[in-house]
DRENDO-1510 file (C-alpha; in Angstrom, 1 decimal, always signed):
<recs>
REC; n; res; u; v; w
REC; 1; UNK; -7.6; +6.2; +27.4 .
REC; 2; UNK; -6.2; +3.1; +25.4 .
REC; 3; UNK; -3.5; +0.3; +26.4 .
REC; 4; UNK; -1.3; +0.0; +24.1 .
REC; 5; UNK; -2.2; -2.9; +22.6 .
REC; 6; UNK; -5.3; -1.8; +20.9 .
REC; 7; UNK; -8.1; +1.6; +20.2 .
REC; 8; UNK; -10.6; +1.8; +22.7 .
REC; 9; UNK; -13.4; +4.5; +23.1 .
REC; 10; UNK; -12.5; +7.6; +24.9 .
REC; 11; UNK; -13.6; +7.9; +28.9 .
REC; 12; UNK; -17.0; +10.2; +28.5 .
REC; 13; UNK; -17.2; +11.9; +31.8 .
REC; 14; UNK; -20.1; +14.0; +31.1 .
REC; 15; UNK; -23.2; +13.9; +29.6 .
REC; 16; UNK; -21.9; +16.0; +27.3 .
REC; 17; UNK; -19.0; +13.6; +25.8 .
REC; 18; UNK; -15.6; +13.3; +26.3 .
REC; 19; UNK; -13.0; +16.1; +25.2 .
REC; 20; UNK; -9.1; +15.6; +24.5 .
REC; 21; UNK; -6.4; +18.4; +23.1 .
REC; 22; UNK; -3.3; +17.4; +21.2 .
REC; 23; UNK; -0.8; +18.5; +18.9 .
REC; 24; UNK; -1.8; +16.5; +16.5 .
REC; 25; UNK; -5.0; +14.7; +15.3 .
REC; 26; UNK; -4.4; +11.0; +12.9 .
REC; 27; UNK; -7.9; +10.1; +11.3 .
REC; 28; UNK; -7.3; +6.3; +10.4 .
REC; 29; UNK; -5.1; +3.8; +11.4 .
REC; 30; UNK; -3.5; +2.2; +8.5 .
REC; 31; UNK; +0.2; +1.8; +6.8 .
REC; 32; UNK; +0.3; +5.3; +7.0 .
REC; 33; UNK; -1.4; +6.6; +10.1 .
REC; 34; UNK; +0.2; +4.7; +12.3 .
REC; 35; UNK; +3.7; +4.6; +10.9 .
REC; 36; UNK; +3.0; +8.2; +11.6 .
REC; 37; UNK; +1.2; +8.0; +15.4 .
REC; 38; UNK; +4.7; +6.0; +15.8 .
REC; 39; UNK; +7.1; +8.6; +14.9 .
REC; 40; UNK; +5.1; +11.2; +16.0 .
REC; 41; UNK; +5.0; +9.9; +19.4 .
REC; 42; UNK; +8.7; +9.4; +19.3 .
REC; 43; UNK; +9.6; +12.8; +18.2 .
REC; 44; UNK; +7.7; +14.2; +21.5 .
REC; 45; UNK; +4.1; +15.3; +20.0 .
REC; 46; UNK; +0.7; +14.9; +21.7 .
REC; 47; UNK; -0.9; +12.7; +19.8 .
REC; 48; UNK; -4.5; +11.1; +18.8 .
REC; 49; UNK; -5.1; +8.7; +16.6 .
REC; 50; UNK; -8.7; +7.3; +15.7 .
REC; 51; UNK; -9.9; +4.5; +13.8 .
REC; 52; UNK; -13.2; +3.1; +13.2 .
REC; 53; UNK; -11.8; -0.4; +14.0 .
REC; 54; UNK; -9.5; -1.7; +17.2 .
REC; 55; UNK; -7.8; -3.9; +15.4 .
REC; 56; UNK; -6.8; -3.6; +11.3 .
REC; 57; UNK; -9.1; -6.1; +9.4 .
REC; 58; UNK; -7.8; -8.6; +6.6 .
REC; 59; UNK; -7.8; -6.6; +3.4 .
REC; 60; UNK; -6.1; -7.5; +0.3 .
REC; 61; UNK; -3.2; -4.8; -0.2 .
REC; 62; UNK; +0.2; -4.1; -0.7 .
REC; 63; UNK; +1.9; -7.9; +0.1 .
REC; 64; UNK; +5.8; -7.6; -0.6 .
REC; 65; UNK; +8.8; -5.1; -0.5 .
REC; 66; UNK; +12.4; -4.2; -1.3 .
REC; 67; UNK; +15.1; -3.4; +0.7 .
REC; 68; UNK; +14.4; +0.5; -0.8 .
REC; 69; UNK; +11.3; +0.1; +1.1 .
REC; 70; UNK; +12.3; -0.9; +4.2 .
REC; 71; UNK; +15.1; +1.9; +4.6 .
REC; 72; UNK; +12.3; +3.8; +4.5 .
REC; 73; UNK; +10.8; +2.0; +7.7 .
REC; 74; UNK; +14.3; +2.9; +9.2 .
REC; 75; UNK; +14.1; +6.8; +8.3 .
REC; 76; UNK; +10.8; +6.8; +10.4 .
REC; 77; UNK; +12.9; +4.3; +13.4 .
REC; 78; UNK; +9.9; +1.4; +12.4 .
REC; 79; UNK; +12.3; -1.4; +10.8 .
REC; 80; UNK; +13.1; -2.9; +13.6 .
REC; 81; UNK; +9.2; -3.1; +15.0 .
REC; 82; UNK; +8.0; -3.8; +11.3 .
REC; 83; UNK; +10.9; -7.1; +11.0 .
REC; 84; UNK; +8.5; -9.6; +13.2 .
REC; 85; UNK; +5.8; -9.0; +10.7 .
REC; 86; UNK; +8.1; -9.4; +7.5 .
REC; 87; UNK; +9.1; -12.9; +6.0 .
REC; 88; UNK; +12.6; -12.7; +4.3 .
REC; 89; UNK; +12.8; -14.1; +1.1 .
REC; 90; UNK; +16.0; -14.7; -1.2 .
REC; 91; UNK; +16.2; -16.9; -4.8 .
REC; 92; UNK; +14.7; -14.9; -7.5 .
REC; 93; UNK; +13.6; -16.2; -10.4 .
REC; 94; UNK; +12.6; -14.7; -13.5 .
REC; 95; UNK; +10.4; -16.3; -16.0 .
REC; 96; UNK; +10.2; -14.5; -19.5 .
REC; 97; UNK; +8.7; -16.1; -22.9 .
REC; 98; UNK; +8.0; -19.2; -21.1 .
REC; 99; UNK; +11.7; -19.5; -19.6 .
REC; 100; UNK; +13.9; -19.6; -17.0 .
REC; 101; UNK; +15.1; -16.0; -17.8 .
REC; 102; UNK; +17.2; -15.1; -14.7 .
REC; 103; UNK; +18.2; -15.9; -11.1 .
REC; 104; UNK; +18.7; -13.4; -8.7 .
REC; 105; UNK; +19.6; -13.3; -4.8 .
REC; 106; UNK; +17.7; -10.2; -3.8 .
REC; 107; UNK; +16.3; -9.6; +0.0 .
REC; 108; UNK; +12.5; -9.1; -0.8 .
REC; 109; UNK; +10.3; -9.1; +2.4 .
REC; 110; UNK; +6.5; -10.5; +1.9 .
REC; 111; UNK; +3.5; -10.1; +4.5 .
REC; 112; UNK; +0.0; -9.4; +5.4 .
REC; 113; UNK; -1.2; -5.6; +4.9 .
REC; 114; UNK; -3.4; -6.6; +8.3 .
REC; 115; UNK; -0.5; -7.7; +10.4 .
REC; 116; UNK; +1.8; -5.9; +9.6 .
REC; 117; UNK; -0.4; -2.8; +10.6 .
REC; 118; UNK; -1.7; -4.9; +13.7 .
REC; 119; UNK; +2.2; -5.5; +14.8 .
REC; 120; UNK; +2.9; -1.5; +14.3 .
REC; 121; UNK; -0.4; -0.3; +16.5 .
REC; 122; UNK; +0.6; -2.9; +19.3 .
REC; 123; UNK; +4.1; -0.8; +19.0 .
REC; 124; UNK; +1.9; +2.3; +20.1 .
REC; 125; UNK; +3.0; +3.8; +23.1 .
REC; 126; UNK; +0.6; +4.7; +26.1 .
REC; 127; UNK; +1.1; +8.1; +25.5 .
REC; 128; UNK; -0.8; +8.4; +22.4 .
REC; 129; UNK; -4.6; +8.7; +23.0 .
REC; 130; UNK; -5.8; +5.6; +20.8 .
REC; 131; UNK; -9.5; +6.1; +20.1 .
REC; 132; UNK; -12.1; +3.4; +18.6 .
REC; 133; UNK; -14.8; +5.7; +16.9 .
REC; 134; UNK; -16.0; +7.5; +13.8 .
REC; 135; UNK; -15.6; +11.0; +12.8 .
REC; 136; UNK; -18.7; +12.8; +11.8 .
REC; 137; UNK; -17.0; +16.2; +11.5 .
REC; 138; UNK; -14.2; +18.0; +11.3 .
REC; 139; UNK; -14.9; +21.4; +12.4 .
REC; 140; UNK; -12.1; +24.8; +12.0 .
REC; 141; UNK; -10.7; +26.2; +14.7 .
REC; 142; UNK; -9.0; +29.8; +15.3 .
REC; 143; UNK; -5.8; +27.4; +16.3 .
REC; 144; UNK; -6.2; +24.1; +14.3 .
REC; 145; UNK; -9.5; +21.9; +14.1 .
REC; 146; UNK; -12.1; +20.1; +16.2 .
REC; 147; UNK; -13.0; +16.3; +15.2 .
REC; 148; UNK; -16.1; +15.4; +16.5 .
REC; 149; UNK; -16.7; +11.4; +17.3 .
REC; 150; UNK; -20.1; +9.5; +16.7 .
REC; 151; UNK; -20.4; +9.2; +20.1 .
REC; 152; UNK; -20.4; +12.7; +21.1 .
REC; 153; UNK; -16.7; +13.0; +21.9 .
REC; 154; UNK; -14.6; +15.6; +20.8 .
REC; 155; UNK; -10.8; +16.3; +20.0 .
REC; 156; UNK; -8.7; +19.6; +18.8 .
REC; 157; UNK; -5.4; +19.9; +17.4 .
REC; 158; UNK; -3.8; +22.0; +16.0 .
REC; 159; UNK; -3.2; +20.0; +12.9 .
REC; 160; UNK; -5.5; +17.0; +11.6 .
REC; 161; UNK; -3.7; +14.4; +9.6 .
REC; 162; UNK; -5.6; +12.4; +7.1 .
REC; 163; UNK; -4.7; +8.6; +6.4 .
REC; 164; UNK; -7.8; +6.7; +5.4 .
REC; 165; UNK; -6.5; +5.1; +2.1 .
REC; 166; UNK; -9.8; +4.8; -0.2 .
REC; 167; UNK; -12.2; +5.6; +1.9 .
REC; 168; UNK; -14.2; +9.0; +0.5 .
REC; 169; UNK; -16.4; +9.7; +3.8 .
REC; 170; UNK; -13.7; +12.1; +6.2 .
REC; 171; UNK; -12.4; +13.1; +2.9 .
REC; 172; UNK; -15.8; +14.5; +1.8 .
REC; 173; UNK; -16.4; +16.0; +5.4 .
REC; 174; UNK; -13.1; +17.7; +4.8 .
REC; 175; UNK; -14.1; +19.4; +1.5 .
REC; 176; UNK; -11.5; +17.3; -0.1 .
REC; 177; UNK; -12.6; +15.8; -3.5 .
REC; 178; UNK; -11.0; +12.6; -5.2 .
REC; 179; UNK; -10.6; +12.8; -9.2 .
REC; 180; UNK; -10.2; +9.2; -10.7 .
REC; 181; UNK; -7.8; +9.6; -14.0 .
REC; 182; UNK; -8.1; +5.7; -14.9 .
REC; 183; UNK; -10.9; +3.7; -13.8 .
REC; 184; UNK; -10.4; -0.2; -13.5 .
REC; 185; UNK; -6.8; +1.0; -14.4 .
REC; 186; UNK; -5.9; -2.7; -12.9 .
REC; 187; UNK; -7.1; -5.8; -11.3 .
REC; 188; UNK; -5.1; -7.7; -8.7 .
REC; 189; UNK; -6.0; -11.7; -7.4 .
REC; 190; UNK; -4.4; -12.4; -4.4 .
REC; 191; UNK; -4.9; -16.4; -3.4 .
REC; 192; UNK; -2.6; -18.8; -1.6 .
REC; 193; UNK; -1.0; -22.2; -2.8 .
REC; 194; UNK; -1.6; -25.9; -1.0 .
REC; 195; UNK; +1.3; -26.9; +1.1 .
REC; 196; UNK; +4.4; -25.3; +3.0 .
REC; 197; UNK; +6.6; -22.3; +1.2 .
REC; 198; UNK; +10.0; -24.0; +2.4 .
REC; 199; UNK; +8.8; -27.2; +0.0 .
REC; 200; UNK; +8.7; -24.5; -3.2 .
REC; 201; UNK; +11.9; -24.9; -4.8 .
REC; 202; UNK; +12.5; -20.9; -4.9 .
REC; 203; UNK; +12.1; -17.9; -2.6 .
REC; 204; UNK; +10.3; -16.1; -5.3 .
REC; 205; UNK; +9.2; -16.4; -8.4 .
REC; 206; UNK; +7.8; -13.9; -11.5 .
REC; 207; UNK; +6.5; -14.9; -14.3 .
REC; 208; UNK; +5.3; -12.2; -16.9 .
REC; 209; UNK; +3.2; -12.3; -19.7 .
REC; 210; UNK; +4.1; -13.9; -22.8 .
REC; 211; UNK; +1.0; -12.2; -25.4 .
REC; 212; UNK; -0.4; -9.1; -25.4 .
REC; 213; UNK; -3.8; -10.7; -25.9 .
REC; 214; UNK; -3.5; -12.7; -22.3 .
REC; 215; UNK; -3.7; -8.9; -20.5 .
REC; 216; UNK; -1.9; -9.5; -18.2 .
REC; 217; UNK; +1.7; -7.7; -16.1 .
REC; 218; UNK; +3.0; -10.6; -14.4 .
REC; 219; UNK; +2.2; -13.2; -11.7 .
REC; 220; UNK; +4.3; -13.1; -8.7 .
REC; 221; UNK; +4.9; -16.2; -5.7 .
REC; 222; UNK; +6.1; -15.3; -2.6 .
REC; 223; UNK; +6.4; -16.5; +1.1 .
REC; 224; UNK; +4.4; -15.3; +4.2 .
REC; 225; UNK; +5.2; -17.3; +7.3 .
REC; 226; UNK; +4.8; -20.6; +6.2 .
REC; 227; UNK; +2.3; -20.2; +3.4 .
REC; 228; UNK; +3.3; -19.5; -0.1 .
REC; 229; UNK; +1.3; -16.5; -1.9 .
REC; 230; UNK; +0.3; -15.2; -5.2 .
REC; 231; UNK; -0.3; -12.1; -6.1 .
REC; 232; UNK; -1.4; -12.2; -10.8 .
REC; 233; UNK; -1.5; -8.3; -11.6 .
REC; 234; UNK; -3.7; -8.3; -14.7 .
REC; 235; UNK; -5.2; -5.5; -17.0 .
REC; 236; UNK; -8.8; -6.5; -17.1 .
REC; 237; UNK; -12.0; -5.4; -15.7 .
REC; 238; UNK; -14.1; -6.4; -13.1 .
REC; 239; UNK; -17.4; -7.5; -16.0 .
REC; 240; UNK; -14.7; -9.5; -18.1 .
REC; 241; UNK; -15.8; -13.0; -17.7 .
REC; 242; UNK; -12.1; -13.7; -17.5 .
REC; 243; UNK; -12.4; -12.6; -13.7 .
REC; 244; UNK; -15.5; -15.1; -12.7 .
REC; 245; UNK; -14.1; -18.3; -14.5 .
REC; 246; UNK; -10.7; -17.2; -12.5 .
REC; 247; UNK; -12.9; -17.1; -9.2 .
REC; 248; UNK; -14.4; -20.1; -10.3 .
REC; 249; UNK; -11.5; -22.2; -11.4 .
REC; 250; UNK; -8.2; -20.6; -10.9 .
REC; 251; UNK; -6.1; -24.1; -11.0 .
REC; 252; UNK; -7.0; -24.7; -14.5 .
REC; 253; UNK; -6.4; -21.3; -16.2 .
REC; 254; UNK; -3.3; -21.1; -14.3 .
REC; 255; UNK; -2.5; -24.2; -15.8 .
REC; 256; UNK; -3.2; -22.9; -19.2 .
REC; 257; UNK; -1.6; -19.7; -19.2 .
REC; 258; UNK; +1.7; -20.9; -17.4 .
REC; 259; UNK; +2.2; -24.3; -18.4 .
REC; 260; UNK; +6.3; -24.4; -17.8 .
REC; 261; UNK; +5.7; -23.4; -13.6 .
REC; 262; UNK; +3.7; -25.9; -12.9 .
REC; 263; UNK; +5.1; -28.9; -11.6 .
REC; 264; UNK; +7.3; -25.9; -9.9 .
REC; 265; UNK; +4.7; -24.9; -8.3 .
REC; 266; UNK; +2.7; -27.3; -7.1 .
REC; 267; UNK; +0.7; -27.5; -10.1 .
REC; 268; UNK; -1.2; -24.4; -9.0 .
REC; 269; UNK; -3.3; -26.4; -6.1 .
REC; 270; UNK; -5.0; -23.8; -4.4 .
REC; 271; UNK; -5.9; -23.0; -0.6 .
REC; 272; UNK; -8.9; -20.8; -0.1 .
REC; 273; UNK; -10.9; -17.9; -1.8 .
REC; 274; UNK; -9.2; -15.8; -4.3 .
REC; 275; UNK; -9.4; -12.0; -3.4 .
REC; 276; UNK; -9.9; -9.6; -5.7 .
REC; 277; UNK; -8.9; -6.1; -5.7 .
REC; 278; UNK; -10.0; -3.6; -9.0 .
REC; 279; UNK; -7.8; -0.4; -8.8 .
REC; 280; UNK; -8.3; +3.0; -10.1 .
REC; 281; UNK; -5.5; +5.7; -10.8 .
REC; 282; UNK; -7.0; +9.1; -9.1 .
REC; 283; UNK; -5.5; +12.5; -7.3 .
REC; 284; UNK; -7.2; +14.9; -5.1 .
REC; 285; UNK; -8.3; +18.4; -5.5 .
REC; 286; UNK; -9.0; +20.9; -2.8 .
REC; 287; UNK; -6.5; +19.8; -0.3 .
REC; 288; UNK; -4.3; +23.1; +1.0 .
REC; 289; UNK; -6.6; +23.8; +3.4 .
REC; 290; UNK; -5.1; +25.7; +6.9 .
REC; 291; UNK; -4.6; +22.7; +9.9 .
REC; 292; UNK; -5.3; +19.6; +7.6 .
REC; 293; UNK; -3.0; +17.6; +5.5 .
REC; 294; UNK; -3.0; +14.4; +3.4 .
REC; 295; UNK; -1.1; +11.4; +3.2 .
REC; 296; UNK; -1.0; +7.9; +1.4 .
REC; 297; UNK; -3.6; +6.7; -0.7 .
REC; 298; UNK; -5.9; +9.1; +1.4 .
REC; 299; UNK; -3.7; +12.1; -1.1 .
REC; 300; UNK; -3.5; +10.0; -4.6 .
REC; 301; UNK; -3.5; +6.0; -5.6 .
REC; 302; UNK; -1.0; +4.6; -7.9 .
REC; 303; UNK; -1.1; +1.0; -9.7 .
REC; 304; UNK; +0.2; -2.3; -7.2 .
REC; 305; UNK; +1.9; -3.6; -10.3 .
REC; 306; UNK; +5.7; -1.6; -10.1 .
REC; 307; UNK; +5.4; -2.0; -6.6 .
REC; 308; UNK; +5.7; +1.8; -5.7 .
REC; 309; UNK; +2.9; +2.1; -3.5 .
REC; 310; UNK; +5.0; +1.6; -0.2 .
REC; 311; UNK; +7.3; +3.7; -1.0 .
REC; 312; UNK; +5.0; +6.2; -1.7 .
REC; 313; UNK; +3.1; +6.3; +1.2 .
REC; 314; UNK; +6.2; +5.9; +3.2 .
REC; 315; UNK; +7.5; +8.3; +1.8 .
REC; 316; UNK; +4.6; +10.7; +2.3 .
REC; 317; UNK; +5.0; +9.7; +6.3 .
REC; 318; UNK; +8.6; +10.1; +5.9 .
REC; 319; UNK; +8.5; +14.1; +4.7 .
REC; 320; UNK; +5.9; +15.0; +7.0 .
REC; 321; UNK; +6.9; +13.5; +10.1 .
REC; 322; UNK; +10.9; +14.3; +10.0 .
REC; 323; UNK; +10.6; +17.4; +7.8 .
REC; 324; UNK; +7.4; +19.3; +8.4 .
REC; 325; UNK; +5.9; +18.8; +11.2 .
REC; 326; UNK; +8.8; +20.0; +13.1 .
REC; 327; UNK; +9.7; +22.9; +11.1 .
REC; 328; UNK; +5.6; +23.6; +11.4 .
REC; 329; UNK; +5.1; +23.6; +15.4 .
REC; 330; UNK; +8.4; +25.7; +15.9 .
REC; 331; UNK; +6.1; +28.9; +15.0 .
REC; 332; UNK; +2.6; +29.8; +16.0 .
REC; 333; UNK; -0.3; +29.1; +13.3 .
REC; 334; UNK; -0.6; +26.2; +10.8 .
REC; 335; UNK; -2.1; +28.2; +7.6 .
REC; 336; UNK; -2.0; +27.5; +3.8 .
REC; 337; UNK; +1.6; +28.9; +4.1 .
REC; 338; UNK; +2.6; +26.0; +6.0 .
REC; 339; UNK; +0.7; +23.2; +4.7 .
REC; 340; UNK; +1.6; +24.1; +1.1 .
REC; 341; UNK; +5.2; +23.5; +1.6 .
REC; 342; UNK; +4.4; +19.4; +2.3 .
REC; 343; UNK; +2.5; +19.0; -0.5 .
REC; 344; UNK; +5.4; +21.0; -2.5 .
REC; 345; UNK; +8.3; +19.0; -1.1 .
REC; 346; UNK; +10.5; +18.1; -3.8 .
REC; 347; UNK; +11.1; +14.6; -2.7 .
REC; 348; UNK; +7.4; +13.8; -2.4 .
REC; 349; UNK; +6.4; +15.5; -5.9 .
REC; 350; UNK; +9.3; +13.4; -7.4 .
REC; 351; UNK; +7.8; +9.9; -5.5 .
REC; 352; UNK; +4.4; +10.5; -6.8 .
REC; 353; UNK; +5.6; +11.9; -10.4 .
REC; 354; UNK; +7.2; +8.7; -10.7 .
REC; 355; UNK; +4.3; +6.4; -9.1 .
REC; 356; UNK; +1.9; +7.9; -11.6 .
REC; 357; UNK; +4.2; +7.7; -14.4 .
REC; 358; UNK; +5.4; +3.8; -13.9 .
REC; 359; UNK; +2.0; +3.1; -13.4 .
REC; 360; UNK; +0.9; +4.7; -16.7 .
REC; 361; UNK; +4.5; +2.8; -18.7 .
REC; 362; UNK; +3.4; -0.4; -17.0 .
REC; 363; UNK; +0.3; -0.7; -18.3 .
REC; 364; UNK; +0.5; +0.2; -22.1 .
REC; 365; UNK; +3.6; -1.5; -22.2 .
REC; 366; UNK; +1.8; -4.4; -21.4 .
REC; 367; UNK; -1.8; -3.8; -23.3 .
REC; 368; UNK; -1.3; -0.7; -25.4 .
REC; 369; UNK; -2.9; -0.6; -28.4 .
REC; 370; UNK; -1.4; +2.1; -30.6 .
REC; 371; UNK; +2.1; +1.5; -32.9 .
REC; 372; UNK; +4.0; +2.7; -30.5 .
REC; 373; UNK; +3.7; +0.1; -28.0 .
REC; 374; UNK; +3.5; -2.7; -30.5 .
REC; 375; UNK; +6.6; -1.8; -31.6 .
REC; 376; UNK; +8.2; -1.1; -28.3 .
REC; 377; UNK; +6.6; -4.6; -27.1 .
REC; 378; UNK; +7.9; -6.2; -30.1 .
REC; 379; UNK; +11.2; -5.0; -29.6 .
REC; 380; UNK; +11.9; -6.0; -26.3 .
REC; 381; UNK; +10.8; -9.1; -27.6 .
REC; 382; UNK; +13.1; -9.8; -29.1 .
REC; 383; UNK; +15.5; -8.4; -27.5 .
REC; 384; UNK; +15.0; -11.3; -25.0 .
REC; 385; UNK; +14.8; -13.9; -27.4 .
REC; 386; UNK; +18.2; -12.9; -28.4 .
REC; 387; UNK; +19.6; -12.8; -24.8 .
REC; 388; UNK; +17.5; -16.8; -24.1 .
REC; 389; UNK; +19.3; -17.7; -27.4 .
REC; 390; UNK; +22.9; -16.8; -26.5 .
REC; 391; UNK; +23.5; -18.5; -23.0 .
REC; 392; UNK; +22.5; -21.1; -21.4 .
REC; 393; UNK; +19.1; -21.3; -18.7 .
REC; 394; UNK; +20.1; -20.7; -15.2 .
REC; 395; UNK; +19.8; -24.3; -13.7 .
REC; 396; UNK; +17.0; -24.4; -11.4 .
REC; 397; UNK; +19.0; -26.8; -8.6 .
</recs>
């Protein structure tokens, strides 16, 4: 059995392995499959939840949220565990066409993916059997499903709850297949700037894209703990040789590309290796299956630049822990029937409908090569040259 503090492997008794039942089974021990160990836990379930890592390595994903996000947190009774993990940030400013576009005092939280995950397993409670291992199978059972562990243990539930973001290999096991719809769809940098975030003279700052030929969204600076970050959302992919002179020398072309930030912003001194993170759009197929059910990235992946990919997963989490699951367990058997109503919820359709669709608007507004988008991009153009023309620029001070 685990503390709570981190996975550990299960006690093996036997020669033959250890063995552990519980209502439900959580494969994966993200965003998603812990926010739902959590609420599980607190609703009353037996719960297992099994990661091939104890503790949630650095990885470059999802860095900042809205207040719409975090009232999702608070559906699932996580906002005030996820808060220590969070840095509140206010002073918003807007940079369109090279200018001072807009200010705006909106609470935006940034943070690391890895700790903020770290801070919600140590939340864990001692009741939930935390297990360090891989799955090699996930077997069918009269009642549920059996997971079988590398190391020879074994655990049923009645219901087995997918969470592992990108990864294909309990997917595949599963039967579960993963259609990409739009390869290198994106390409995220994450990097950090030289010095302390409180000596940035703004909270955050956006600055989008001034020429369809640069392809790229925007680039974004924000505050985690006392280190200001940067997260440049561009449309390019991973062979462009845009991406290794960026590696190579991300000061300068930040310097070329947004000339009017820089003094603002330190001129661009760097801290550090810049991550990189290519993203495709995809959606599964095969996944109404009787005692297994999806969630998160581990269901469908959406683009990181309109920022709907917490919500989305949350709001996966959300649906299935408060809604589902209950209504599930309060009748014998966990068919097709069952399952089949989660992945026909009307608020979770709507979520991903949108995800996919803003993901889709963000990027040919931005790059799109057809009339259409020209126009449209030429018209909000203008639109905002007209708007910079007829008042004054917010004052920075």
């Amino acid at each position: 059995m685990s503390s709570p503090h981190s996975l550990e492997p299960l006690d093996r008794p036997g020669p033959e392995g250890a063995r552990a039942s519980v209502d439900v089974a959580i494969i994966g021990a993200g965003l998603a499959g812990t926010a739902s160990a959590l609420r599980l836990a607190a609703l009353g379930y037996k719960v297992a939840l099994v990661d091939a890592n104890a503790e949630h390595p650095e990885e470059f994903r999802a860095e900042k949220m809205g207040l719409l996000h975090l009232a999702l947190f608070e559906k699932l009774g996580l906002d005030a565990t996820a808060r220590p993990a969070l840095t509140p940030m206010l002073d918003n400013q807007v940079y369109r066409l090279g200018r001072l576009y807009a200010r705006k005092d909106i609470p935006e939280f940034g943070f690391s993916y890895a700790q903020l995950v770290n801070t919600l397993r140590r939340a864990v409670p001692k009741e939930v059997l935390c297990v360090t291992g891989k799955v090699t199978e996930i077997e069918p059972l009269p009642e549920g499903r059996r997971l079988r562990l590398a190391d020879g243990a074994e655990i049923d539930a009645r219901l087995v709850v997918i969470s592992t973001g990108l990864g294909e290999a309990v997917r595949r096991m599963a039967g579960v297949k993963r259609t990409v719809t739009s390869r290198g769809h994106s390409l995220a940098f994450g990097f950090d700037l030289a010095g302390q975030a409180k000596d940035y003279g703004f909270g955050t700052l956006n600055y989008y894209s001034k020429r369809f030929e640069e392809r790229y969204a925007y680039l974004t600076f924000f505050p985690i703990g006392d280190t200001m970050r940067a997260n440049f959302f561009t449309y390019r992919d991973m062979s462009d040789p845009f991406v290794k002179r960026f590696r190579a020398e991300p000061q300068a072309m930040l310097r070329e590309l947004m000339p009017e930030i820089s003094d603002l912003c330190g001129g661009f001194e760097l801290v550090g290796p810049v991550s990189v993170r290519p993203v495709d759009l995809s959606v599964s197929e095969g996944y109404e299956q009787p005692g297994l059910v999806l969630v998160g990235d581990a269901f469908c992946t959406t683009c990181p630049v309109p920022g709907v990919g917490i919500s989305r997963v949350m709001t996966d989490v959300e649906r299935l822990c408060n809604v589902h699951i209950p209504a599930w367990f309060a009748t014998p058997g966990m068919g097709v029937d069952k399952i089949g109503n989660y992945y026909r919820d009307p608020v979770k359709v709507e979520t991903d409908r949108v995800g996919m669709r803003v993901s889709w608007y963000a990027r040919q507004v931005s790059v799109g090569e057809s009339m259409v988008w020209r126009l449209r991009r030429g018209r909000n153009q203008l639109v905002r040259r007209s708007l910079l023309a007829l008042r004054p620029t917010p004052a920075h001070g």
